[in-house]
One Martini backbone bead per residue (centre of mass of N, CA, C, O) as a GRO file, in nm:
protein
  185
    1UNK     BB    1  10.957   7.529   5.778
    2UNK     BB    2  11.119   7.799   5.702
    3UNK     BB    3  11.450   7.967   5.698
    4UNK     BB    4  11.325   8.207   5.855
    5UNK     BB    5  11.181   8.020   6.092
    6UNK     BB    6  11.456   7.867   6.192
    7UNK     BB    7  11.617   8.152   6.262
    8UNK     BB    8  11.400   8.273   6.474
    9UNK     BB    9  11.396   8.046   6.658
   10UNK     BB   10  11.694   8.074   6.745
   11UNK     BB   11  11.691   8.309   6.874
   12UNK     BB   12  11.667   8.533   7.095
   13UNK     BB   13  11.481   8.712   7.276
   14UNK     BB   14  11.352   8.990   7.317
   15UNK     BB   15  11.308   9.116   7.639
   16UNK     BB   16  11.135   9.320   7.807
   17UNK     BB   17  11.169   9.603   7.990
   18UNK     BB   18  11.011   9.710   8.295
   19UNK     BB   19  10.943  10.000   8.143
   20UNK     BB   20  10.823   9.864   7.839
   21UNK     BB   21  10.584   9.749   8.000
   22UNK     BB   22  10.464  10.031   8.138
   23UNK     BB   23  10.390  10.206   7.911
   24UNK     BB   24  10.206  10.024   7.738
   25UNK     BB   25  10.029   9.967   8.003
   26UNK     BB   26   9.954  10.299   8.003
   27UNK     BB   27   9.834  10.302   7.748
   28UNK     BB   28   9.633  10.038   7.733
   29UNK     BB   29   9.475  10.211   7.970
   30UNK     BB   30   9.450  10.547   7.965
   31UNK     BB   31   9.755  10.659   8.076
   32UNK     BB   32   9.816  11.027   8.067
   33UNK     BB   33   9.908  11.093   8.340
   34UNK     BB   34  10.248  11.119   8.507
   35UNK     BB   35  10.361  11.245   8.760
   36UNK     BB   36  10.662  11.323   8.943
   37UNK     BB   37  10.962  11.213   9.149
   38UNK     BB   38  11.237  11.185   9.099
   39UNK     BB   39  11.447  10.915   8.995
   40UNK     BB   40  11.685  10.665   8.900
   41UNK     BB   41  11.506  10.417   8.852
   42UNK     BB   42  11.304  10.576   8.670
   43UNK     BB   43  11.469  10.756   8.421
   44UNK     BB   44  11.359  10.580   8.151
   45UNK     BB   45  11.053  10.633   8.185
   46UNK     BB   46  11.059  10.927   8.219
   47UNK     BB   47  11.202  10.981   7.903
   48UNK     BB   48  10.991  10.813   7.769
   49UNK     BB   49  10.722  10.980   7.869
   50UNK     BB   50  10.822  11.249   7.737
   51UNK     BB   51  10.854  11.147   7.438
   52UNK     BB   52  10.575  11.070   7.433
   53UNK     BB   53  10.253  11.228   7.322
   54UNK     BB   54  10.047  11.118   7.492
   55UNK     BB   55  10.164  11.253   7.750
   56UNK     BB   56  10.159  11.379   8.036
   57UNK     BB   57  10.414  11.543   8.226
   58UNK     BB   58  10.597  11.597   8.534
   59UNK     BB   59  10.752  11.742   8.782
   60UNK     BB   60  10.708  11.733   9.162
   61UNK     BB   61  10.797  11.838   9.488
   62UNK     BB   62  10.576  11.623   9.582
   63UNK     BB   63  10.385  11.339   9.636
   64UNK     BB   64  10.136  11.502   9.661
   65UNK     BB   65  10.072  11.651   9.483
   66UNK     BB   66  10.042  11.405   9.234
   67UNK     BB   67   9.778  11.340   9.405
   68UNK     BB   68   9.631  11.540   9.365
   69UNK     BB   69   9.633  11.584   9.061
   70UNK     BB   70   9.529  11.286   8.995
   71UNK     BB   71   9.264  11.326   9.117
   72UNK     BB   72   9.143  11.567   8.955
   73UNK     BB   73   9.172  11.446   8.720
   74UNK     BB   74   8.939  11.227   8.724
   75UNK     BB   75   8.714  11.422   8.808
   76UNK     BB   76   8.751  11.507   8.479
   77UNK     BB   77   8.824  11.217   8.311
   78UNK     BB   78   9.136  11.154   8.386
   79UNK     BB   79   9.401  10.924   8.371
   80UNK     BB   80   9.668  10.829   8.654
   81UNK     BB   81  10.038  10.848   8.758
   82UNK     BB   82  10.244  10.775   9.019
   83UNK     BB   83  10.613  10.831   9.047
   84UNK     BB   84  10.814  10.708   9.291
   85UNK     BB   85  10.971  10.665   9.595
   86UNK     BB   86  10.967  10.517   9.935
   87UNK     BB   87  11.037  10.795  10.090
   88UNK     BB   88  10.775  10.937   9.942
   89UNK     BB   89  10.530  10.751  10.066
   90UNK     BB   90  10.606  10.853  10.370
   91UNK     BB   91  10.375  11.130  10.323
   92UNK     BB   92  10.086  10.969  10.211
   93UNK     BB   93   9.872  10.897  10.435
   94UNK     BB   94   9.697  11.136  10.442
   95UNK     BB   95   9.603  11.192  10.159
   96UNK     BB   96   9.487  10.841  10.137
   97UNK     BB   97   9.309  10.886  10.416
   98UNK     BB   98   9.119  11.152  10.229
   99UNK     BB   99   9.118  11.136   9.919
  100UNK     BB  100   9.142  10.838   9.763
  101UNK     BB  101   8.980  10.646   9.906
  102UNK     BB  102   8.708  10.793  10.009
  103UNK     BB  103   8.703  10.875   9.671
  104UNK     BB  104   8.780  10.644   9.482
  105UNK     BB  105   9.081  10.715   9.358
  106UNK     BB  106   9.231  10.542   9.077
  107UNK     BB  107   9.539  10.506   9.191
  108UNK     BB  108   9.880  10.487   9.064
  109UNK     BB  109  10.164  10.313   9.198
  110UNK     BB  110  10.533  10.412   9.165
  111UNK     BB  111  10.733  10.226   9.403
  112UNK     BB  112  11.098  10.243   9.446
  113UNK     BB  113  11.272   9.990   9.644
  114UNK     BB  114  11.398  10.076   9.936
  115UNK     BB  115  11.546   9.948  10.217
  116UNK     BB  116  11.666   9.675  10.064
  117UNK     BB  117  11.889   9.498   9.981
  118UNK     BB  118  12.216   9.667  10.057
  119UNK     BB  119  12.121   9.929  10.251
  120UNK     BB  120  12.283  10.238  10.375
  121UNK     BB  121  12.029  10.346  10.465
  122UNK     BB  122  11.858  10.385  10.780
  123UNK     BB  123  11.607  10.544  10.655
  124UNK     BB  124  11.495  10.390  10.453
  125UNK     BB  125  11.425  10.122  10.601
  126UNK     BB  126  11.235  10.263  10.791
  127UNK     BB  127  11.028  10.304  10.569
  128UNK     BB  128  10.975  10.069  10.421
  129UNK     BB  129  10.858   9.887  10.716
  130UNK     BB  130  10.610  10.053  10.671
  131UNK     BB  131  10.454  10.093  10.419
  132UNK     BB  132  10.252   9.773  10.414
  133UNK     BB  133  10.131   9.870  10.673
  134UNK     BB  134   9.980  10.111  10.558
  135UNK     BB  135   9.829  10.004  10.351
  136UNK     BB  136   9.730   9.768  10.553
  137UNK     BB  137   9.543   9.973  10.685
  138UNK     BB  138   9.383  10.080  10.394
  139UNK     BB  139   9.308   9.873  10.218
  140UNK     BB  140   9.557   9.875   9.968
  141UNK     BB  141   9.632   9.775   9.711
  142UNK     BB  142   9.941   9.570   9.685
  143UNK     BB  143  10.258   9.500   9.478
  144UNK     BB  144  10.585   9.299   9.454
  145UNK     BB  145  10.778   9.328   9.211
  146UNK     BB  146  11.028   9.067   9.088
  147UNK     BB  147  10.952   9.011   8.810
  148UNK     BB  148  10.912   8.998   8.483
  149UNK     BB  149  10.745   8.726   8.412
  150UNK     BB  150  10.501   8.925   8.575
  151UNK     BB  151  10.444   9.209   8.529
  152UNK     BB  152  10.283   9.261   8.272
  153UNK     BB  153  10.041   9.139   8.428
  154UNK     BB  154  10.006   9.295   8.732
  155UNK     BB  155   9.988   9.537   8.617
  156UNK     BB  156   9.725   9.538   8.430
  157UNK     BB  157   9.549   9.436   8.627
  158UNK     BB  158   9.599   9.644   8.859
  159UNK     BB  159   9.453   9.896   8.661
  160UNK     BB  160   9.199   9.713   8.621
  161UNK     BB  161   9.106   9.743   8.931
  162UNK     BB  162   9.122  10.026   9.004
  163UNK     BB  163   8.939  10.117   8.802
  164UNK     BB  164   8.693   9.964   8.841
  165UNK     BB  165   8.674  10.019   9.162
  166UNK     BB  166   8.796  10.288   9.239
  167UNK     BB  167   9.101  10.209   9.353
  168UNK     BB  168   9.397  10.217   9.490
  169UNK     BB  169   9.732  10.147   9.374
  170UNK     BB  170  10.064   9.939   9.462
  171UNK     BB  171  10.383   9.926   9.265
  172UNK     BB  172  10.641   9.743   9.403
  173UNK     BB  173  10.969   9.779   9.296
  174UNK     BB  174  11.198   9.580   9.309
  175UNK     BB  175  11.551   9.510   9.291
  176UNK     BB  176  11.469   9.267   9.129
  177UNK     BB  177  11.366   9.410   8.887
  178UNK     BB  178  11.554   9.702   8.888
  179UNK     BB  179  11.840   9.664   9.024
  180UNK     BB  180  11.846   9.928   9.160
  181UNK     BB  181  12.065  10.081   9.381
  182UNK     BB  182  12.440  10.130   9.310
  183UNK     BB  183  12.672  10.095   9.593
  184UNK     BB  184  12.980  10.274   9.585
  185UNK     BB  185  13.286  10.235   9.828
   0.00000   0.00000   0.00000
């Protein structure tokens, strides 16, 4: 070992955030579409998506339009991601059990978990215990990313499988993997 690669060696490595692990994996699967309603926690994601030339992205005022956006998208040969809130999610029982799922749109949903751990609006957390019941009811694939060093393997994996099978994912983004809101009172 040269003594530049046991200084190498030695340093801390430096570790993606799961914004920068989210944009890659959505580069490295040819998810160019981006529409959102705009989040406090996607905030990061959201500023570099703008910046990179890649992505063609936009705020929808509702979290229905950007799935729609993003199905049209699909059937003319491009694909997309819809980044929202938990209580955005809330919102779109209909529009997937008309539009994404039986027409077979990957829809790629990043949503932003608010309702859990230290929650002060009791409507958010009423949207929360719904969430996984309405995907599980429409037979959707959805994961609860809790840790870093699992996120870009589920994500990575769930855009791979939703393209590939041609179903929508949604991929719950936890408190525990984004910091959350942080409610000082």
């Amino acid at each position: 070992m040269t003594a530049a690669e046991a200084q190498t060696a030695l340093q801390p490595s430096q570790e993606k955030s799961w914004h920068e692990m989210a944009l890659q994996a959505l580069k490295r699967n040819d998810i160019r579409l981006v529409p959102y309603v705009p989040d406090r926690i996607l905030t990061t994601l959201i500023r570099n998506i703008h910046a990179d030339p890649f992505f063609t992205t936009f705020p929808t005022a509702r979290e229905e339009e950007a799935v729609g956006i993003v199905a049209g998208a699909w059937m003319a040969g491009m694909r997309g991601a819809v980044l929202m809130q938990t209580s955005g999610f809330a919102t779109l029982a209909n529009v997937l059990a008309s539009l994404a799922v039986p027409y077979q749109i990957p829809l790629i949903m990043f949503v932003t978990e608010r309702g859990t751990l230290g929650e002060f609006n009791y409507g958010q957390a009423l949207v929360c215990s719904t969430m996984r019941p309405v995907l599980d009811s429409l037979a959707m694939e959805h994961h609860t990313c809790t840790r870093l060093d699992e996120f870009e393997f589920i994500l990575d994996r769930s855009i791979k499988q939703a393209i590939t099978t041609q179903a929508p994912v949604a991929l719950i983004l936890s408190p525990l993997l984004t910091g959350g809101k942080v409610f000082d009172k």
